[in-house]
HTML snippet that shows the backbone in 3Dmol.js (N, CA, C, O; Angstrom):
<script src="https://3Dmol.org/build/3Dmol-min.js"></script>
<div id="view" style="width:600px;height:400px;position:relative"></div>
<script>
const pdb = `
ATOM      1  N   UNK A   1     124.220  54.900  39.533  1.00  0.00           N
ATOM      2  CA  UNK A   1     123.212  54.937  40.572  1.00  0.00           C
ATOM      3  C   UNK A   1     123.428  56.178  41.424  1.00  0.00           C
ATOM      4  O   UNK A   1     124.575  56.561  41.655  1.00  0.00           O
ATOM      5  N   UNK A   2     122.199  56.921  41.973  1.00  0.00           N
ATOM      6  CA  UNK A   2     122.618  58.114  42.500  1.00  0.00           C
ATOM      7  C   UNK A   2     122.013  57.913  43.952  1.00  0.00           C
ATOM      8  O   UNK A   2     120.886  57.419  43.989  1.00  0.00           O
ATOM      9  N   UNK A   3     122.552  58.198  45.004  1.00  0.00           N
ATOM     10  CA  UNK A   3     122.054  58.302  46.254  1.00  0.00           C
ATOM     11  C   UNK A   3     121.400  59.130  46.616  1.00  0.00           C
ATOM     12  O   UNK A   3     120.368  58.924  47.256  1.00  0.00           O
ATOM     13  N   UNK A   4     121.751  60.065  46.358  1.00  0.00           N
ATOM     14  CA  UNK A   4     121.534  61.505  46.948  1.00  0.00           C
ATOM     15  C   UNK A   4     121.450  62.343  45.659  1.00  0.00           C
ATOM     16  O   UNK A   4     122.289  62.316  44.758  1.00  0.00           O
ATOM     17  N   UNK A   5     120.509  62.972  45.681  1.00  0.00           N
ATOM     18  CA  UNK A   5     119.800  64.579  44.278  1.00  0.00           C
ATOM     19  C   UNK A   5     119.570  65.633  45.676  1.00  0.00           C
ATOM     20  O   UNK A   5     119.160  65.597  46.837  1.00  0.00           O
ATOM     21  N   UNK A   6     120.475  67.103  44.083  1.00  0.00           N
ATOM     22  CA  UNK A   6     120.150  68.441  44.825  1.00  0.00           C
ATOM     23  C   UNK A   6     119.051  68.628  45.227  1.00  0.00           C
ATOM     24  O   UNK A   6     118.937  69.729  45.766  1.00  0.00           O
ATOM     25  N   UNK A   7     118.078  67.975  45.207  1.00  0.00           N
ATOM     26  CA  UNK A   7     116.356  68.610  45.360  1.00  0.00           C
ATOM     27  C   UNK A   7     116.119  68.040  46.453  1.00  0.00           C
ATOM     28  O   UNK A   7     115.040  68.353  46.958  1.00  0.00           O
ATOM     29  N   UNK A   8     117.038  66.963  47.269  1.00  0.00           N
ATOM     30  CA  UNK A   8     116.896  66.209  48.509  1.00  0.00           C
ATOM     31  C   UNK A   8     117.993  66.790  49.584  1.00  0.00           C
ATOM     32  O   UNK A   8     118.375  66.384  50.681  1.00  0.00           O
ATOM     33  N   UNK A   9     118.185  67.444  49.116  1.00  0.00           N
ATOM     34  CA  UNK A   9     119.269  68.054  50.618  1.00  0.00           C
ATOM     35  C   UNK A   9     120.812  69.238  49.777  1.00  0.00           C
ATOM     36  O   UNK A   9     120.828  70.064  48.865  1.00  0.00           O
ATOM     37  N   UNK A  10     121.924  68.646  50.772  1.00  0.00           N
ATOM     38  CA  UNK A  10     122.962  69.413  50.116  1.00  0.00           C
ATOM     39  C   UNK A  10     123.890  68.397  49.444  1.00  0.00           C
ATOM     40  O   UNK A  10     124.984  68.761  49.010  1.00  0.00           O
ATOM     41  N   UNK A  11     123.593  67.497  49.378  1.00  0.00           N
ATOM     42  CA  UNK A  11     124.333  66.033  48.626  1.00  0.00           C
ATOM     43  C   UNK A  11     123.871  65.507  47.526  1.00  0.00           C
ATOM     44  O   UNK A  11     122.701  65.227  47.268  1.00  0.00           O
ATOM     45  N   UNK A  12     125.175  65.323  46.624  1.00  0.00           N
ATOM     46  CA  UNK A  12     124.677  64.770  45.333  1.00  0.00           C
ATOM     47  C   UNK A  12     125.728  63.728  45.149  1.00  0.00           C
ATOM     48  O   UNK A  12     126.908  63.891  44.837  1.00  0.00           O
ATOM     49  N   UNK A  13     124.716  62.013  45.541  1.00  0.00           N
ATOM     50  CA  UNK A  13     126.376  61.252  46.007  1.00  0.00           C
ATOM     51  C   UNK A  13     125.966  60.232  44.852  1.00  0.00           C
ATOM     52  O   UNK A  13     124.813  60.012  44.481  1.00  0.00           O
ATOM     53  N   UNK A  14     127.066  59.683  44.385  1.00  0.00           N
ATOM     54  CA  UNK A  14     126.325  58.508  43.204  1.00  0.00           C
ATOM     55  C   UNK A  14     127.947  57.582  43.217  1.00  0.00           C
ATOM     56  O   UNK A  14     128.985  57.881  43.807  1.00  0.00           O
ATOM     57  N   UNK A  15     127.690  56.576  42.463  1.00  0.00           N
ATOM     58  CA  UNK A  15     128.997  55.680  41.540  1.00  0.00           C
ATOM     59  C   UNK A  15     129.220  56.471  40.424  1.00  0.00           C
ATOM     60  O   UNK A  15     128.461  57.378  40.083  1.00  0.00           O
ATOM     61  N   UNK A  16     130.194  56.170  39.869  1.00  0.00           N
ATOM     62  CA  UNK A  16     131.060  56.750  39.302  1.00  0.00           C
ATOM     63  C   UNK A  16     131.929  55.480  38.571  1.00  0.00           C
ATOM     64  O   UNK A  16     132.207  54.491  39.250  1.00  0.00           O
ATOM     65  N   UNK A  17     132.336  55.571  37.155  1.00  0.00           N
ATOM     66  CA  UNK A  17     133.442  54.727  36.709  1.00  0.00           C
ATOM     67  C   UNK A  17     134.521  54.733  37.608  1.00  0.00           C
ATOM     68  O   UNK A  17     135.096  53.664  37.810  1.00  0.00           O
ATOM     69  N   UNK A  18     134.986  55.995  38.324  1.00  0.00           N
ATOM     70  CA  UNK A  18     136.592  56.013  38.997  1.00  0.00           C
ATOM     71  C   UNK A  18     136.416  55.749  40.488  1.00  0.00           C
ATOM     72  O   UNK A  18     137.405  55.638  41.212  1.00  0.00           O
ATOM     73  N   UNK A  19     135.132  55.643  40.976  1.00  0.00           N
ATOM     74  CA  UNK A  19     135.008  55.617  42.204  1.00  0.00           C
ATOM     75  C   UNK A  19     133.461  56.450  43.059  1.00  0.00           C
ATOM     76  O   UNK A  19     132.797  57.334  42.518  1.00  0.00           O
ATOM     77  N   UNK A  20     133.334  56.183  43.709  1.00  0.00           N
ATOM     78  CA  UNK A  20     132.166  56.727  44.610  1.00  0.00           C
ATOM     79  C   UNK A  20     132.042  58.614  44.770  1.00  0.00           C
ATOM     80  O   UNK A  20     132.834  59.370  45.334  1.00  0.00           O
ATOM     81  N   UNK A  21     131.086  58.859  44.232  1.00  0.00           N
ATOM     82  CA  UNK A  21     131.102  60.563  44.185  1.00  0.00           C
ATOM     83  C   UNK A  21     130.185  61.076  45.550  1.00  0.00           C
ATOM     84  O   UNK A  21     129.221  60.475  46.024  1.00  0.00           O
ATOM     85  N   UNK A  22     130.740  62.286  46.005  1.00  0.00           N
ATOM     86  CA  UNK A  22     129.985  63.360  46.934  1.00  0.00           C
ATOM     87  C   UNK A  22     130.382  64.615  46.602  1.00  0.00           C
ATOM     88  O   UNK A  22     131.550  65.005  46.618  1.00  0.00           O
ATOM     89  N   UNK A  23     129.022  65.520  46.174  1.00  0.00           N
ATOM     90  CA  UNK A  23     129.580  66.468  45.685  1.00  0.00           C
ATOM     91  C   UNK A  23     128.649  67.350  46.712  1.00  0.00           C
ATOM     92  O   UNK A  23     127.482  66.979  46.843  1.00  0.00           O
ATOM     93  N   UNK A  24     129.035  68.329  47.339  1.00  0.00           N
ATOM     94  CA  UNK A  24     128.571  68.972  48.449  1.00  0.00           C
ATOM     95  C   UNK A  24     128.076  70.519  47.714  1.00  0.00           C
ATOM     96  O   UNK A  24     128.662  71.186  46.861  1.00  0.00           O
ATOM     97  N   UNK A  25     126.657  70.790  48.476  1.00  0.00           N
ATOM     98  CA  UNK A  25     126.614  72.392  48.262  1.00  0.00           C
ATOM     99  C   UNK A  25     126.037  73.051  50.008  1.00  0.00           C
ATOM    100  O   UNK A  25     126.101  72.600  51.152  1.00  0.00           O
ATOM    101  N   UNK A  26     125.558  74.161  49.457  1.00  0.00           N
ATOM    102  CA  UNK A  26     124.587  74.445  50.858  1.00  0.00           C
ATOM    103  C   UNK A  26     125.736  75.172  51.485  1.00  0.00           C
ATOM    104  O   UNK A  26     126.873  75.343  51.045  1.00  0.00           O
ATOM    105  N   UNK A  27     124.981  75.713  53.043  1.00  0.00           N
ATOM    106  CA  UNK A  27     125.793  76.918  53.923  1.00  0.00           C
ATOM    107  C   UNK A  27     126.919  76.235  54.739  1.00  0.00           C
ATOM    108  O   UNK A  27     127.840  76.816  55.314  1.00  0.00           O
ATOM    109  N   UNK A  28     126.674  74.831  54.689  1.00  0.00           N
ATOM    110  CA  UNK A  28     128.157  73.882  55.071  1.00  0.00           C
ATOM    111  C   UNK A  28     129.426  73.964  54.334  1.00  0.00           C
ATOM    112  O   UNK A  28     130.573  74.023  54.778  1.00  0.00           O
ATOM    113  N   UNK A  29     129.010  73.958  53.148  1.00  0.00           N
ATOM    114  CA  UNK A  29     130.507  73.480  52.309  1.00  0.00           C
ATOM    115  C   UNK A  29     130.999  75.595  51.806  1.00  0.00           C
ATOM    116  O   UNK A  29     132.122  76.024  51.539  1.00  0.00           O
ATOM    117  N   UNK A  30     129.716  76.368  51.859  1.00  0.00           N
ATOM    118  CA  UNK A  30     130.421  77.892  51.819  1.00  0.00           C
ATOM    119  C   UNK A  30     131.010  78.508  53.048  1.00  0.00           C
ATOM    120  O   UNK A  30     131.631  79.570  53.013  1.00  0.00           O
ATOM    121  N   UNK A  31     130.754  77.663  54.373  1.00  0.00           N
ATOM    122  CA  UNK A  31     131.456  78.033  55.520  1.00  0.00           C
ATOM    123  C   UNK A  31     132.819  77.500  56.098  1.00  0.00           C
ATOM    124  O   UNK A  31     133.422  77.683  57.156  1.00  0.00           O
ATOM    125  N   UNK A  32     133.094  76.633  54.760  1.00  0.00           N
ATOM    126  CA  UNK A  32     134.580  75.706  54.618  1.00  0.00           C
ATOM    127  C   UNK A  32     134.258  75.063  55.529  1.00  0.00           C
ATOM    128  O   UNK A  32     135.211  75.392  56.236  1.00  0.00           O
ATOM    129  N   UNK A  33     133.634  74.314  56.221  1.00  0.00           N
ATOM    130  CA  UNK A  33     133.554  72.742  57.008  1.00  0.00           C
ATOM    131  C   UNK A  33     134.126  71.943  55.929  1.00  0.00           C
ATOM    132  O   UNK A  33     135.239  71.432  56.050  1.00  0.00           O
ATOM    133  N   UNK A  34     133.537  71.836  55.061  1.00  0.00           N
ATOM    134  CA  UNK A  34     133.799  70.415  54.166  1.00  0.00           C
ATOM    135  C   UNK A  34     134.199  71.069  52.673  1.00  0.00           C
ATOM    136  O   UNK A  34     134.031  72.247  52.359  1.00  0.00           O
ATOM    137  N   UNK A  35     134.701  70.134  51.930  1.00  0.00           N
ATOM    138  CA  UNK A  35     135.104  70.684  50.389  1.00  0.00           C
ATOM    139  C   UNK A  35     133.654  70.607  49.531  1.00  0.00           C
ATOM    140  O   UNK A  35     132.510  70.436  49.951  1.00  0.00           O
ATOM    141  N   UNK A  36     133.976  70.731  48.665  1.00  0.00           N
ATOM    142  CA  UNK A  36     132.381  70.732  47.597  1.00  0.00           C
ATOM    143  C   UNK A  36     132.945  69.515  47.006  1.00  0.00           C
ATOM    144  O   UNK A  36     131.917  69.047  46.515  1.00  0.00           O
ATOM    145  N   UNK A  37     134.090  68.489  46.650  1.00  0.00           N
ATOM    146  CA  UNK A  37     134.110  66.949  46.284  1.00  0.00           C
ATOM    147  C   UNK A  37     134.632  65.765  47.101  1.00  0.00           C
ATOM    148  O   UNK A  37     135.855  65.725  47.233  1.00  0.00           O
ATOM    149  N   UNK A  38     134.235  65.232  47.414  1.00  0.00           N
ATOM    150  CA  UNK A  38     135.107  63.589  47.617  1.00  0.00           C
ATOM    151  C   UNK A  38     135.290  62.701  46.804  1.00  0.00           C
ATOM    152  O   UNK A  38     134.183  62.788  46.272  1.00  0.00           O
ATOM    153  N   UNK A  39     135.801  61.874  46.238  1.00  0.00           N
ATOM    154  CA  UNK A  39     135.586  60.735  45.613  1.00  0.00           C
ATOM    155  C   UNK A  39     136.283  59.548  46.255  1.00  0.00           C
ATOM    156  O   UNK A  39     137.509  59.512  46.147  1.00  0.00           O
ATOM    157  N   UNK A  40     135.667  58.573  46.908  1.00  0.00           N
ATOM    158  CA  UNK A  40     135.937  57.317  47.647  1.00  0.00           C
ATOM    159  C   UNK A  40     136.036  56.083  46.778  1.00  0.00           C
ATOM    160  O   UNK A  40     135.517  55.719  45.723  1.00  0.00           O
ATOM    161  N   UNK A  41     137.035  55.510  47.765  1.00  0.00           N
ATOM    162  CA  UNK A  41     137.293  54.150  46.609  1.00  0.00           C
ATOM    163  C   UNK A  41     136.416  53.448  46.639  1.00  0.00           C
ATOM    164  O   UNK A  41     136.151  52.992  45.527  1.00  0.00           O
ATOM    165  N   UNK A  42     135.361  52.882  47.969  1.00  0.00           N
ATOM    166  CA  UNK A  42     134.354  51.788  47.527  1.00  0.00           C
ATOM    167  C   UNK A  42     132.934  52.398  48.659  1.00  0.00           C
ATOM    168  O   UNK A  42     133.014  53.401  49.369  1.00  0.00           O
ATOM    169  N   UNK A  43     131.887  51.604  48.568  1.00  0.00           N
ATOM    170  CA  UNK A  43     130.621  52.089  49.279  1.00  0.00           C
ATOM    171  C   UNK A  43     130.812  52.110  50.525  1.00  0.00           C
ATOM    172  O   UNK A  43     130.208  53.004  51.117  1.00  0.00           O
ATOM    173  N   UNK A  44     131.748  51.109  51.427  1.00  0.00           N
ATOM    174  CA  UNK A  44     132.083  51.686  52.408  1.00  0.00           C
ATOM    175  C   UNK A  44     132.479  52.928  53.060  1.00  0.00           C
ATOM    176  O   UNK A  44     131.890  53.581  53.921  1.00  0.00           O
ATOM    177  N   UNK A  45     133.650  53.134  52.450  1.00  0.00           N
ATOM    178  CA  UNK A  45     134.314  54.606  52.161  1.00  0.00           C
ATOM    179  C   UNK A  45     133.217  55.631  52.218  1.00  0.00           C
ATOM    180  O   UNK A  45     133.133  56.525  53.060  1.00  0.00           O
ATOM    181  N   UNK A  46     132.143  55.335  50.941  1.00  0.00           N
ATOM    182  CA  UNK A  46     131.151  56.479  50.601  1.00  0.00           C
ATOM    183  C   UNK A  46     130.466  56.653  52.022  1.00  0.00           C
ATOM    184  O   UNK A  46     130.704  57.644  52.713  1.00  0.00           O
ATOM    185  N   UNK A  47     129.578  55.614  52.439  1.00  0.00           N
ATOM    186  CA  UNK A  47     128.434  55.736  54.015  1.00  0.00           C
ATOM    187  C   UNK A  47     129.411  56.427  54.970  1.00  0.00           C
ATOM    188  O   UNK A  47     129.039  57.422  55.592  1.00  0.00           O
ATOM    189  N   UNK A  48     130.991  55.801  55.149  1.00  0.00           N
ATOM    190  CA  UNK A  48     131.521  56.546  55.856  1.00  0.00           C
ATOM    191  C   UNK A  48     131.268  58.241  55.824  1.00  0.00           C
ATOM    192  O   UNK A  48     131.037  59.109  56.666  1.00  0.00           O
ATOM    193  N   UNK A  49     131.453  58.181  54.353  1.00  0.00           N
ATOM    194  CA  UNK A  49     131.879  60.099  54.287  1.00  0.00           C
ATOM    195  C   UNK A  49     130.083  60.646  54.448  1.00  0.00           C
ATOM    196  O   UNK A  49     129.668  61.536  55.192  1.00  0.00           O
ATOM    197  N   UNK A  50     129.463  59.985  53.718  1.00  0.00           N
ATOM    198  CA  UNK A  50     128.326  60.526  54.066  1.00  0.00           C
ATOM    199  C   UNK A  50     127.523  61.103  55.196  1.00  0.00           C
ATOM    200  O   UNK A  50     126.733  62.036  55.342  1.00  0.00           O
ATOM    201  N   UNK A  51     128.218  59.874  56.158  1.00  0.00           N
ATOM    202  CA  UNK A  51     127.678  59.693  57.996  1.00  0.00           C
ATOM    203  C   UNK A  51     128.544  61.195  58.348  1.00  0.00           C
ATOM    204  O   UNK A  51     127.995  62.278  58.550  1.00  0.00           O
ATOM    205  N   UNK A  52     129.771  60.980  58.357  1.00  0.00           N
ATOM    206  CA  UNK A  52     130.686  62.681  58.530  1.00  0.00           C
ATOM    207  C   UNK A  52     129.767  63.527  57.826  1.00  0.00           C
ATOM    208  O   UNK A  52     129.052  64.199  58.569  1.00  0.00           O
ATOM    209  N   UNK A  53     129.575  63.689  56.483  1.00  0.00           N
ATOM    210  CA  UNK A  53     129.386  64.767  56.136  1.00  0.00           C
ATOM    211  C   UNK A  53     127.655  65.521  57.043  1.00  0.00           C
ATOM    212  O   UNK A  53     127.352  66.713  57.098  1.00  0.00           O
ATOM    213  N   UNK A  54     127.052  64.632  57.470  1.00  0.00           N
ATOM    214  CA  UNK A  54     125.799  64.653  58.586  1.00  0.00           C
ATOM    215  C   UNK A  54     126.098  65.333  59.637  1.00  0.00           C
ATOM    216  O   UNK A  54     125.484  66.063  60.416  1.00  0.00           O
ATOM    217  N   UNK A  55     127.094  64.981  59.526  1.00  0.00           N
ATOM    218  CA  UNK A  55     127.673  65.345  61.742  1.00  0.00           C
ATOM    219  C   UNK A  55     128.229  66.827  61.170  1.00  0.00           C
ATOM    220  O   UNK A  55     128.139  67.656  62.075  1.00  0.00           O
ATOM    221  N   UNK A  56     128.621  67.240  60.285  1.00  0.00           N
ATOM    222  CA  UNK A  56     129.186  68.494  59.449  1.00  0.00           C
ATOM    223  C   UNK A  56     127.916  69.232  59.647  1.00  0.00           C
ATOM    224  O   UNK A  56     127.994  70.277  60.293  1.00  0.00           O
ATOM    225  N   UNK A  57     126.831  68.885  59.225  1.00  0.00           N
ATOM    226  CA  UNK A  57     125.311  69.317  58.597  1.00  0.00           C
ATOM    227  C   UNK A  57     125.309  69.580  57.777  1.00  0.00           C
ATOM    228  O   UNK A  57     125.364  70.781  57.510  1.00  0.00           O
ATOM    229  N   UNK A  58     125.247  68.681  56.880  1.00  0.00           N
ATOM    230  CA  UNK A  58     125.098  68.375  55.645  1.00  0.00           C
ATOM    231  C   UNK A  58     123.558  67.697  55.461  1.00  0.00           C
ATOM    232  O   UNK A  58     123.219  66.791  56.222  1.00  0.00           O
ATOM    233  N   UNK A  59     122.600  68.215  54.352  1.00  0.00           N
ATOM    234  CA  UNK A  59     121.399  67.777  55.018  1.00  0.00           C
ATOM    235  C   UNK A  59     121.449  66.856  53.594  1.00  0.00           C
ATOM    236  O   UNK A  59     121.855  67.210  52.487  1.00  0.00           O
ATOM    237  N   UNK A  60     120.935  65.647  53.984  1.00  0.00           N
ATOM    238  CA  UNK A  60     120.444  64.413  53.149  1.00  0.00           C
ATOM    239  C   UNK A  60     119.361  64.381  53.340  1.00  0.00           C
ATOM    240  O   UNK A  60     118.726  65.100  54.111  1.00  0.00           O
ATOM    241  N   UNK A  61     118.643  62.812  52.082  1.00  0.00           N
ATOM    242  CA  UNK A  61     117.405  62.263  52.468  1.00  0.00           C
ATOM    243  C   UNK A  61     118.551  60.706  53.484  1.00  0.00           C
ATOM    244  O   UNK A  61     119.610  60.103  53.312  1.00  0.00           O
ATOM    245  N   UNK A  62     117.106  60.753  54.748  1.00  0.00           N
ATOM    246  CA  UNK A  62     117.751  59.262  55.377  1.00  0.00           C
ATOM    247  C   UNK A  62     117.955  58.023  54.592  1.00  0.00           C
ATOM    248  O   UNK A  62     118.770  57.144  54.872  1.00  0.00           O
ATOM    249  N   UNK A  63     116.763  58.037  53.113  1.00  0.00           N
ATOM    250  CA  UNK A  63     116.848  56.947  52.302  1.00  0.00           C
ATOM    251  C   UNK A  63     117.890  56.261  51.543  1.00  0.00           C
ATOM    252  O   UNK A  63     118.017  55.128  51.080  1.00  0.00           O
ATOM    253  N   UNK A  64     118.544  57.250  51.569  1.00  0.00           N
ATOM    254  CA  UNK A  64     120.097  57.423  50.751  1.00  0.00           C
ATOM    255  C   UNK A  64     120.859  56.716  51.718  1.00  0.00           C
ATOM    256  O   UNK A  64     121.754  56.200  51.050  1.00  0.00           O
ATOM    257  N   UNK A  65     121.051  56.336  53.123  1.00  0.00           N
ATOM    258  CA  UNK A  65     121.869  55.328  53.865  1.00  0.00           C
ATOM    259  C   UNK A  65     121.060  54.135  53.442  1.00  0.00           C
ATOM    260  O   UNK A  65     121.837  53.248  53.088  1.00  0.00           O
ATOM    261  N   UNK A  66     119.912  53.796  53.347  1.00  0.00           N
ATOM    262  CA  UNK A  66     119.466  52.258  52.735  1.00  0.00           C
ATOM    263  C   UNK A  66     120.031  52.071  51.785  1.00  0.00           C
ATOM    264  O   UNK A  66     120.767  51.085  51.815  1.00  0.00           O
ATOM    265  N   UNK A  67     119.993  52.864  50.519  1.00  0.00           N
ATOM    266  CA  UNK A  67     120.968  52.532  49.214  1.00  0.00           C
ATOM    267  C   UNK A  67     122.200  52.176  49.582  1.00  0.00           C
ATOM    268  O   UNK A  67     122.693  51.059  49.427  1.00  0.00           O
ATOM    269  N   UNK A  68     122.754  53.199  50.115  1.00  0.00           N
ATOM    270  CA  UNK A  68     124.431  52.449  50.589  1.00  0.00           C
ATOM    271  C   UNK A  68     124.549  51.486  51.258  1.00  0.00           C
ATOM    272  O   UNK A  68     125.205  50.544  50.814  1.00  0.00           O
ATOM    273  N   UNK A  69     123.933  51.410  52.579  1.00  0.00           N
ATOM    274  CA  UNK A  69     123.834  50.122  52.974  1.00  0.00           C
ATOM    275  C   UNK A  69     123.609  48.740  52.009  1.00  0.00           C
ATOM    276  O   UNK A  69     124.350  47.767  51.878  1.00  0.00           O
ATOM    277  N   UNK A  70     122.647  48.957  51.554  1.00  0.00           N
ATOM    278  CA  UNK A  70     122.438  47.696  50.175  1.00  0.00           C
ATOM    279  C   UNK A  70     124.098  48.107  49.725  1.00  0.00           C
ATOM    280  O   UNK A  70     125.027  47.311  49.863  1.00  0.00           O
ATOM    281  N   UNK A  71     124.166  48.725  49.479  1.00  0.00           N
ATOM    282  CA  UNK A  71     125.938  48.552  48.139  1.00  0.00           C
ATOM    283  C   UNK A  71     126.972  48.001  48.817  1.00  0.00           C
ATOM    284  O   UNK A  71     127.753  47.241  48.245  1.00  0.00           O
ATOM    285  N   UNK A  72     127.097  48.332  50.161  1.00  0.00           N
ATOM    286  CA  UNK A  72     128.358  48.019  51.554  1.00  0.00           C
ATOM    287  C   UNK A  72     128.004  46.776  51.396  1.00  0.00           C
ATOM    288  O   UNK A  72     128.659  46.195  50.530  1.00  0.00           O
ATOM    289  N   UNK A  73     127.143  46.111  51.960  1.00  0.00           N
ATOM    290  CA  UNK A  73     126.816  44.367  52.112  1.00  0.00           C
ATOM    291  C   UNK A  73     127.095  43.984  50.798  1.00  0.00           C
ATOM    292  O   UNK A  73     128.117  43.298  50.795  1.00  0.00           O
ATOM    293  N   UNK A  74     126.499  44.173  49.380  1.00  0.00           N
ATOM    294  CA  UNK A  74     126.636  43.480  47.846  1.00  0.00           C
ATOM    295  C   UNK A  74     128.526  43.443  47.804  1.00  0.00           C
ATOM    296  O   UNK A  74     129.125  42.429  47.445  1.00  0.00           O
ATOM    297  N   UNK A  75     129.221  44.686  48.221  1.00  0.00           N
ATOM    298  CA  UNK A  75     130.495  45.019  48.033  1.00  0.00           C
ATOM    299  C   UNK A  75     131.433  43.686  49.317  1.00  0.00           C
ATOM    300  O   UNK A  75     132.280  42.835  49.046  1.00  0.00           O
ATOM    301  N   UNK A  76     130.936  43.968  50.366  1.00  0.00           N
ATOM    302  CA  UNK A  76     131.881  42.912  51.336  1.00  0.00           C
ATOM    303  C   UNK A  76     131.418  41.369  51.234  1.00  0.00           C
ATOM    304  O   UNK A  76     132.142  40.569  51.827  1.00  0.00           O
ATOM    305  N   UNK A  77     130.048  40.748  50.399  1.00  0.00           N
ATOM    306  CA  UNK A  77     129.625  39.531  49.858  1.00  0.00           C
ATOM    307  C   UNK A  77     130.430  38.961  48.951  1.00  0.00           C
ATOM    308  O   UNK A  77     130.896  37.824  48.871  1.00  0.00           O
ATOM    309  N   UNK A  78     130.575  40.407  47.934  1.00  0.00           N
ATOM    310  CA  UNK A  78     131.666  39.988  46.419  1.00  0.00           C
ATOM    311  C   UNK A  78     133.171  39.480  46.838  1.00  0.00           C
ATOM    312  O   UNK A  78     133.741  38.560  46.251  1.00  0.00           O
ATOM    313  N   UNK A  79     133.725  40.205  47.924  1.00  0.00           N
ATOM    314  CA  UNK A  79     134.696  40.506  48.721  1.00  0.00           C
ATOM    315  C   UNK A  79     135.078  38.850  49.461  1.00  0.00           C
ATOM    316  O   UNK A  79     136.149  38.350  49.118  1.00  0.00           O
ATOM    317  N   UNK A  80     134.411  38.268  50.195  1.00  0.00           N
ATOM    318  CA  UNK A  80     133.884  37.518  50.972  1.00  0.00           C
ATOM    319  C   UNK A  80     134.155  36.171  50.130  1.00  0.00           C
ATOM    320  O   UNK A  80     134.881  35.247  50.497  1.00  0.00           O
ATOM    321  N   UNK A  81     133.341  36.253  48.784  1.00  0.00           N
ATOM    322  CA  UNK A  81     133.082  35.117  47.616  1.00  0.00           C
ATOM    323  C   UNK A  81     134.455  34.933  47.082  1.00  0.00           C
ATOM    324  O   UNK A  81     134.863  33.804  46.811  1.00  0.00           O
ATOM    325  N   UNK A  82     135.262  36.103  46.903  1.00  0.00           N
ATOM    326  CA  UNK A  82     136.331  36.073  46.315  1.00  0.00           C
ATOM    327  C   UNK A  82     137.543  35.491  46.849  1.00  0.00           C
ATOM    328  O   UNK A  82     138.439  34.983  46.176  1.00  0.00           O
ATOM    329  N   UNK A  83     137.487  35.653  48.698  1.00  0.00           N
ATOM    330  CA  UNK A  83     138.172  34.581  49.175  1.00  0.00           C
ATOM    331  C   UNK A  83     138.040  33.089  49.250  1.00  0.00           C
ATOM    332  O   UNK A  83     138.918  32.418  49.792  1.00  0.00           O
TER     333      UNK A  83
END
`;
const viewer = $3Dmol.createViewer("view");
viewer.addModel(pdb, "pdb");
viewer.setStyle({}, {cartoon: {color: "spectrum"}});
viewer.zoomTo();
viewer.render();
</script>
C-alpha cells in the first residue's frame, strides 16, 4: 500500500515486507534537513515520521494522514485483541 507518490509532493511512503518506508526527495532532503530513507517499525512510527518530516517541509498530499490514520487504529485494534 502506498501513501504517498512522487507526483504528490516530496514523499514516497508505503509498507514494506521489513517495515514502513519514507523515501524523501525535493529541496528539503538536498539541504540535509532530513535523509532521503526511513524505515519504521509500525504505522505509528510511520504518521510520526511523516508529521516531522512536514514540520521539515516536506510537501505531502493531506490524504496520505487518512491512510495512516486508518493503519495506526487497524494496528493498535490487532494490538488491543491480542491482549
Amino acid at each position: 500500500m502506498s501513501y504517498c507518490r512522487w507526483s504528490d509532493g516530496d514523499l514516497y511512503a508505503y509498507r514494506g515486507a521489513d517495515g514502513f518506508h519514507v523515501h524523501v526527495t525535493g529541496p528539503v532532503m538536498v539541504a540535509g534537513k532530513v535523509r532521503e530513507r526511513y524505515v519504521e517499525p509500525s504505522a505509528q512510527a510511520l504518521l510520526a515520521r511523516v508529521l516531522w518530516l512536514g514540520v521539515q517541509g516536506c510537501d505531502y498530499p493531506w490524504d496520505a494522514l487518512r491512510w495512516l490514520k486508518e493503519d495506526v487504529v487497524a494496528e493498535v485494534s490487532e494490538k488491543e485483541l491480542a491482549q
